[in-house]
VEXDREN-2710 file (C-alpha; in Angstrom, 1 decimal):
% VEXDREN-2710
k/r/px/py/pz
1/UNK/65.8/-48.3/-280.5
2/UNK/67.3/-51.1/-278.2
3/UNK/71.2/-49.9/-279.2
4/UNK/70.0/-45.9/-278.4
5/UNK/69.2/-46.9/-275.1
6/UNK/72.4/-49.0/-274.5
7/UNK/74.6/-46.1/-275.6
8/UNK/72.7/-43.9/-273.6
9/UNK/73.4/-45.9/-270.6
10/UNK/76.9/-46.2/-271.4
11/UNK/77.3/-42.9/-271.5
12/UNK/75.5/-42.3/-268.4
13/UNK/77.9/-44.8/-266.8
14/UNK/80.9/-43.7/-268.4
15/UNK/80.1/-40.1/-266.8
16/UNK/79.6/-41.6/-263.1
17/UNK/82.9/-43.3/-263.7
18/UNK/84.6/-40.4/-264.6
19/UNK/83.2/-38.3/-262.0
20/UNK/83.9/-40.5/-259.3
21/UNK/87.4/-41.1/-260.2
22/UNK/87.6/-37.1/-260.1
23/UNK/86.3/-36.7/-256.9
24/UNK/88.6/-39.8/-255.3
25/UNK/91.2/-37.5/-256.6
26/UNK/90.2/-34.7/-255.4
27/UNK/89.6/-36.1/-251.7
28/UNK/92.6/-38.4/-251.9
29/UNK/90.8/-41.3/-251.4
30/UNK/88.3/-44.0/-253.0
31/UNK/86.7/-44.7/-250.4
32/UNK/83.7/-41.8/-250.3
33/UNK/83.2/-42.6/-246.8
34/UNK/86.1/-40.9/-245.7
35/UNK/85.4/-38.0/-248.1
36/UNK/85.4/-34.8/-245.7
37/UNK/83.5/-31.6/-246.8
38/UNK/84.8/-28.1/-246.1
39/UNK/82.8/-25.6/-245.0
40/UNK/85.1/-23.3/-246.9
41/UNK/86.6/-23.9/-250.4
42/UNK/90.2/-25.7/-249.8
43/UNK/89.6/-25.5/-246.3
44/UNK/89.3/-28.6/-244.3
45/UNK/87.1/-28.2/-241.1
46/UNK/88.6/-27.6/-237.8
47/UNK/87.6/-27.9/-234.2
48/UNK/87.1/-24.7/-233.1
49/UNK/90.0/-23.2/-230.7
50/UNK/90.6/-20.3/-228.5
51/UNK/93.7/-21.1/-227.3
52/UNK/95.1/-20.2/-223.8
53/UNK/91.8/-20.0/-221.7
54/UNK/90.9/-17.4/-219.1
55/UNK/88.3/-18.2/-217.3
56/UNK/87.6/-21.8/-215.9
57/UNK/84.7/-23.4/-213.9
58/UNK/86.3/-24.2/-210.6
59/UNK/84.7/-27.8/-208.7
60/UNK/85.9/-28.5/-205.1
61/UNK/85.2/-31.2/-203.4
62/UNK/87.1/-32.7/-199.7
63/UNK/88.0/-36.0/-198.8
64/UNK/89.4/-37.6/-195.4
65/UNK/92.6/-38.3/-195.6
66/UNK/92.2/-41.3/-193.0
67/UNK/88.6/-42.5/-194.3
68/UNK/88.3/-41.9/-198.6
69/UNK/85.0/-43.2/-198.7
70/UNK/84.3/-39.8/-196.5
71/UNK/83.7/-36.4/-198.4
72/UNK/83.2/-33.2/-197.1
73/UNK/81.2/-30.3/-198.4
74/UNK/82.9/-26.7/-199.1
75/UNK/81.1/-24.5/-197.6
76/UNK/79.6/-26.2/-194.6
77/UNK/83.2/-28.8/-193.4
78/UNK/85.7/-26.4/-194.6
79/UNK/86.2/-23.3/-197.3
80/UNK/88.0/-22.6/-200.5
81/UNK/88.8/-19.3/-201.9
82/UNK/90.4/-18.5/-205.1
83/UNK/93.1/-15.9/-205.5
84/UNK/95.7/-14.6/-207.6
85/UNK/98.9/-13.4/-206.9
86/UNK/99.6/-10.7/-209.1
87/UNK/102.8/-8.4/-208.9
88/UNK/102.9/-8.9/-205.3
89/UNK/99.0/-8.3/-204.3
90/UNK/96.7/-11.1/-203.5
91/UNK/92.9/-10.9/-205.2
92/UNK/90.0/-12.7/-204.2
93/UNK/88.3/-13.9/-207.4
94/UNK/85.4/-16.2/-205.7
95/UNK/84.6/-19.0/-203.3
96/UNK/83.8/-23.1/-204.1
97/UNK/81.9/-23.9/-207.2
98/UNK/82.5/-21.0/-209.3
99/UNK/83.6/-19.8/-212.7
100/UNK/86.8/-17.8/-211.9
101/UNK/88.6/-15.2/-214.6
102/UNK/92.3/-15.5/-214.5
103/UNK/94.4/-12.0/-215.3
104/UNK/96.8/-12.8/-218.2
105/UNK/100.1/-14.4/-216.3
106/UNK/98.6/-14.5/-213.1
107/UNK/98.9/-17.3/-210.7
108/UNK/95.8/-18.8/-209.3
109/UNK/95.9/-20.1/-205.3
110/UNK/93.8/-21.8/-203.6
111/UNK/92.7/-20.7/-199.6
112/UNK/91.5/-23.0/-197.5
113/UNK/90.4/-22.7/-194.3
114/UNK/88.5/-25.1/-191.9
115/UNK/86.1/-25.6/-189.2
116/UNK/86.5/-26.5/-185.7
117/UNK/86.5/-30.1/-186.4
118/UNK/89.4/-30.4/-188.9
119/UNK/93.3/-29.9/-190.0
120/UNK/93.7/-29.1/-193.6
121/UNK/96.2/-31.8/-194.7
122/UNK/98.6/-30.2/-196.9
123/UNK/100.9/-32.8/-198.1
124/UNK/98.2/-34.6/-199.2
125/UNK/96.8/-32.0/-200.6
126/UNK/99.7/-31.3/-202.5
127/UNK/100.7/-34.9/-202.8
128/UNK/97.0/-35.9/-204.8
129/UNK/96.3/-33.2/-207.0
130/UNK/98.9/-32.9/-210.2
131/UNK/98.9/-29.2/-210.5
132/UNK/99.3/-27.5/-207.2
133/UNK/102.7/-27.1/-207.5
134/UNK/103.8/-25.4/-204.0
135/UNK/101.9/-25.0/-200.5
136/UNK/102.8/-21.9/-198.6
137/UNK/101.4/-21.2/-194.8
138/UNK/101.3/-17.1/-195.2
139/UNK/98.8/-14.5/-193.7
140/UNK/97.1/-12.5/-196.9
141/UNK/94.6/-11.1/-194.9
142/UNK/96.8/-8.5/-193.0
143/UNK/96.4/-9.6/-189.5
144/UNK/93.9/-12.2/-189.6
145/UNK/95.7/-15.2/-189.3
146/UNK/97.6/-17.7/-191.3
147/UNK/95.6/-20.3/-193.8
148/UNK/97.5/-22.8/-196.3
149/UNK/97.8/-21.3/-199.6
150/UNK/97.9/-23.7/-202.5
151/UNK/99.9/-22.3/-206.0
152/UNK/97.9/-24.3/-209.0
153/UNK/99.4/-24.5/-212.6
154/UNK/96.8/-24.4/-215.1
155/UNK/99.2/-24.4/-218.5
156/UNK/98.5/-26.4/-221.1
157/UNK/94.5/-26.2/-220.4
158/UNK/92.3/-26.1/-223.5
159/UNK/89.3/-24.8/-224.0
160/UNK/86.9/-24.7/-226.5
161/UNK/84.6/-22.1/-228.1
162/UNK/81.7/-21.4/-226.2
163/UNK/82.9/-23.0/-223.0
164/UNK/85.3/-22.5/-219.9
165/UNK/87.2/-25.7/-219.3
166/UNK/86.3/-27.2/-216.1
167/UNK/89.1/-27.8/-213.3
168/UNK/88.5/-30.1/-210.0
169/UNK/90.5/-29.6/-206.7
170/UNK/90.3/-32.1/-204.0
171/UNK/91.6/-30.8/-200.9
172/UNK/92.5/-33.8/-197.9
173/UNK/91.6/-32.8/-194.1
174/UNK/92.4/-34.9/-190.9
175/UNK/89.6/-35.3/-188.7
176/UNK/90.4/-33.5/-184.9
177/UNK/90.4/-35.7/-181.8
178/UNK/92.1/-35.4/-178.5
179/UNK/93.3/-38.4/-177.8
180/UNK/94.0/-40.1/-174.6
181/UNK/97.3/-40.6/-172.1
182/UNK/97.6/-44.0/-170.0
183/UNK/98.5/-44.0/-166.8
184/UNK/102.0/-45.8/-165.9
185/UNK/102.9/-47.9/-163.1
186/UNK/105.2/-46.1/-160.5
187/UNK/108.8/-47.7/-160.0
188/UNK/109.9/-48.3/-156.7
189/UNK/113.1/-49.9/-155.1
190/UNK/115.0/-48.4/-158.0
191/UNK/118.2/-48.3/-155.3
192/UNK/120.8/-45.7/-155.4
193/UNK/123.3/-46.8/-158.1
194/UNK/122.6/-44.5/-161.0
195/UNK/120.0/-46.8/-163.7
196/UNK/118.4/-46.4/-167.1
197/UNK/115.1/-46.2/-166.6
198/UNK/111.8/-46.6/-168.9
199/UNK/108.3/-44.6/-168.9
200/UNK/106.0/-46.3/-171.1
201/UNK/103.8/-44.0/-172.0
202/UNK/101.6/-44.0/-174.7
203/UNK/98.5/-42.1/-176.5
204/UNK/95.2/-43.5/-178.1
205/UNK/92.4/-42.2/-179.5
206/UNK/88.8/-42.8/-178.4
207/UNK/87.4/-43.1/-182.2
208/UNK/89.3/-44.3/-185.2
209/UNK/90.6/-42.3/-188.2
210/UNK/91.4/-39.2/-185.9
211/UNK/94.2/-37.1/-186.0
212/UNK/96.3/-34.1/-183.0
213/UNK/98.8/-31.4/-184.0
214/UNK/101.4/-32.0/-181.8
215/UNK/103.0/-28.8/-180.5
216/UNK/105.2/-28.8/-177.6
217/UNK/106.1/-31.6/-174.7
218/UNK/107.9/-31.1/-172.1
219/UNK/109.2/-33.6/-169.3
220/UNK/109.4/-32.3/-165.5
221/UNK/111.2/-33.1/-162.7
222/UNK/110.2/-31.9/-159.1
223/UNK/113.9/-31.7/-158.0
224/UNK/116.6/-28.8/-158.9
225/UNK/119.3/-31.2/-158.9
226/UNK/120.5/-32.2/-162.5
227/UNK/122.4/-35.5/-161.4
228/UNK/119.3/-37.3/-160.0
229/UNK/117.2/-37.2/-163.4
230/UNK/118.9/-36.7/-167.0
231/UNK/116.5/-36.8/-170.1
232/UNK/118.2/-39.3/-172.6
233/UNK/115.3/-39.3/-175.1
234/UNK/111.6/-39.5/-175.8
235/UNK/109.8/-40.9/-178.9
236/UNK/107.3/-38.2/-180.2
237/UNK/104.6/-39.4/-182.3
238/UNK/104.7/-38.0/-185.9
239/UNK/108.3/-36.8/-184.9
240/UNK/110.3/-39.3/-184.2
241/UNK/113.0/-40.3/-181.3
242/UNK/114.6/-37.1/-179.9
243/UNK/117.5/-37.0/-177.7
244/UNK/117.6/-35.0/-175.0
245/UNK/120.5/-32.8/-176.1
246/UNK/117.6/-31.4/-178.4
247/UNK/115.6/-30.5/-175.3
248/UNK/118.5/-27.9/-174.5
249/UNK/118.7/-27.3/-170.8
250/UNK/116.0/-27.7/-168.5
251/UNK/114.7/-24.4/-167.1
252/UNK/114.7/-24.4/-163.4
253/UNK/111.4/-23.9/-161.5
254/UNK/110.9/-23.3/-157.7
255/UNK/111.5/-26.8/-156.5
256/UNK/111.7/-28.5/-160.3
257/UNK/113.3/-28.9/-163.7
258/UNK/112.1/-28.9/-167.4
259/UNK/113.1/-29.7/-170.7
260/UNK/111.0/-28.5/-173.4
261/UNK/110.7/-29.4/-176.8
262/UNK/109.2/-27.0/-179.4
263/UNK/107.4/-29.6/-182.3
264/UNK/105.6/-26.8/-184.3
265/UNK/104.1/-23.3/-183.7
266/UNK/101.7/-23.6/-186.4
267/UNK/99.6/-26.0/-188.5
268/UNK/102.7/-26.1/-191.1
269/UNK/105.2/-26.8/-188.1
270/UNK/103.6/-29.1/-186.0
271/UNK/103.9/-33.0/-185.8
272/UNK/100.7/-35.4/-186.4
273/UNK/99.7/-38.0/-184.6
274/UNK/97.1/-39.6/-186.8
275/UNK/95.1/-42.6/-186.6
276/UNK/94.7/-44.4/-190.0
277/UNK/92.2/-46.5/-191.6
278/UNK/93.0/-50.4/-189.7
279/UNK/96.1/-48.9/-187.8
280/UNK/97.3/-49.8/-184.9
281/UNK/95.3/-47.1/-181.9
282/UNK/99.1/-46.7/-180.3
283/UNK/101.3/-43.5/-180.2
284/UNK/104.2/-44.4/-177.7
285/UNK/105.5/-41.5/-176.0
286/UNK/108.4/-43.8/-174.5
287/UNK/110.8/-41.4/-172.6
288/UNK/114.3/-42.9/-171.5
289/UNK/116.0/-41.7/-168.6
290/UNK/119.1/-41.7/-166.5
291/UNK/118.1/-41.8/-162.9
292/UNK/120.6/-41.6/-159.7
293/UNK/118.6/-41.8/-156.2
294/UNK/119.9/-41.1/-152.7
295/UNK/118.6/-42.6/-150.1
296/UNK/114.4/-41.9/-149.5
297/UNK/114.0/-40.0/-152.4
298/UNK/111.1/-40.0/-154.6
299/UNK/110.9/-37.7/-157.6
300/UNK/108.6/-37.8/-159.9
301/UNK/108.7/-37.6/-163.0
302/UNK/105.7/-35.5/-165.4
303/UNK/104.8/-35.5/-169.3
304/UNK/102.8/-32.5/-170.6
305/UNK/101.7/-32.6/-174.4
306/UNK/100.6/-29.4/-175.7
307/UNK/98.4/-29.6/-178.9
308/UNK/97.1/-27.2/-181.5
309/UNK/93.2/-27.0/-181.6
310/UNK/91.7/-26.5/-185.1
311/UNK/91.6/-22.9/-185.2
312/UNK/95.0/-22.9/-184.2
313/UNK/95.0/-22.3/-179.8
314/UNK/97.7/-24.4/-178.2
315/UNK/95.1/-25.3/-175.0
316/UNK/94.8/-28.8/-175.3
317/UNK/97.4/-31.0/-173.6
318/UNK/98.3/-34.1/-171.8
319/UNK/99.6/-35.2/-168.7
320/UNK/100.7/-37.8/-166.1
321/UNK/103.4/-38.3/-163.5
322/UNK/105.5/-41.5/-163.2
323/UNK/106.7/-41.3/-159.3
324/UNK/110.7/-43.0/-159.1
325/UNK/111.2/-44.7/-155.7
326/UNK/114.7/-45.2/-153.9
END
């Protein structure tokens, strides 16, 4: 009786051998852990695809460019729409946190548009998100005005079954300030030999992280007579130094003389002065000129900075008069 069981058991055993083997065969490995079951015969399982998505669950959210720590809401700080571009004609396909569905080939663009205390910051906004891959400054709206327009590639984009793949776009924004314009010293007994001569002048902003569009300037001279006053150059914040031979001629004026210098008619144009997190609060406006006096003149000299509000009026400005003493 004892030998029946043994055999029995060894056959047992010998089957659960063989059967193992088999199946380490089968799965290509002997480790049955790492067996993997198909849900159809000679099938292995496979995460279920479908391709080249259409539709995607679009997120925006707004950040300072100055201050990153500060977010800003769409909706209430500033807006996004989504468009396409397709064969020539722009389509609205929703605003902020929404699912969007994307035409086949179609590019999808971003609108955005802000309130009254704000620039859009579009090289940042470029700059920090990976797939905007151009900005354009255009009017879609026929008439309505222009608003940055930001081209996003969404190749390569998975998405699984039974979900849109979600896609996040931070747009940056300056935060609008006028700033302020000292107040230079006049210069007296300048003489009558013709001089180089210095205005400092210089912009500041009442709070930090603020930012002006910078439009126009131009520099005035209450005298008709080009040899007492030349324009050699004046430093333009967000610009740079720019010679007077850039101003062109000055346009005479009953009794004066002006240069004027064209910075940017638009948002996309214009130059920024812009206050950063820990900067130095100092824009210097330092204008150099060439000054020849006669005898008991004093001219004075005037700086007018013209600035683009945030829906895009040039009516904020600057100004101050240096007075040059023989």
């Amino acid at each position: 009786m004892q030998k029946e069981v043994k055999y029995f058991l060894g056959g047992v055993l010998l089957i659960t051998m063989l059967v193992y083997v088999g199946a380490a065969y089968t799965f290509g490995n002997l480790d049955f852990t790492q067996w993997k079951l198909s849900t159809t015969p000679g099938q292995q399982p496979q995460t279920p695809y479908l391709g080249v998505p259409t539709s995607f669950d679009m997120s925006v959210l707004g950040y300072d460019t100055q201050d990153p720590t500060v977010s800003l809401t769409e909706g209430s700080e500033f807006n996004c729409y989504w468009y396409v571009n397709n064969q020539g004609g722009w389509q609205r396909l929703g605003v902020g946190d929404v699912t969007v569905n994307l035409p086949t080939g179609a590019n999808l663009w971003a609108q955005i548009s802000v309130n009254d205390d704000y620039y859009a910051d579009f090289v940042s906004t470029q700059g920090k998100n990976s797939r905007v891959t151009s900005t354009q400054y255009v009017d879609i709206n026929d008439g309505l005005g222009k608003q940055f327009m930001f081209q996003i590639n969404l190749n390569g984009i998975q998405a699984l079954i039974g979900a849109n793949p979600d896609f996040y776009f931070y747009p940056y924004f300056y935060a609008y300030q006028v700033p302020d314009l000292n107040t230079p010293a006049n210069q007296t007994s300048v003489g009558t030999a013709t001089v180089t001569k210095y205005v400092e002048w210089k912009a500041t902003f009442t709070d930090a992280k603020m930012a002006w569009a910078v439009a126009e300037v131009q520099i005035t001279v209450n005298t008709t007579n080009i040899a007492k006053v030349q324009l050699q150059n004046i430093n333009i914040p967000g610009v740079g130094y720019i010679s007077g031979s850039e101003f062109g001629a000055p346009v005479q004026g009953s009794g004066t003389l002006t240069w004027t210098k064209i910075v940017g008619t638009n948002f996309y144009s214009a130059g920024y002065m812009a206050l950063g997190n820990n900067a130095l609060n100092n824009f210097p406006l330092t204008t150099q000129l060439q000054i020849t006096l006669a005898s008991s003149d004093n001219i004075g000299v005037t700086i007018t900075i013209y600035g683009l509000t945030p829906t895009g009026a040039m009516t904020d400005s600057l100004t101050n008069t240096v007075v040059f003493a023989e």
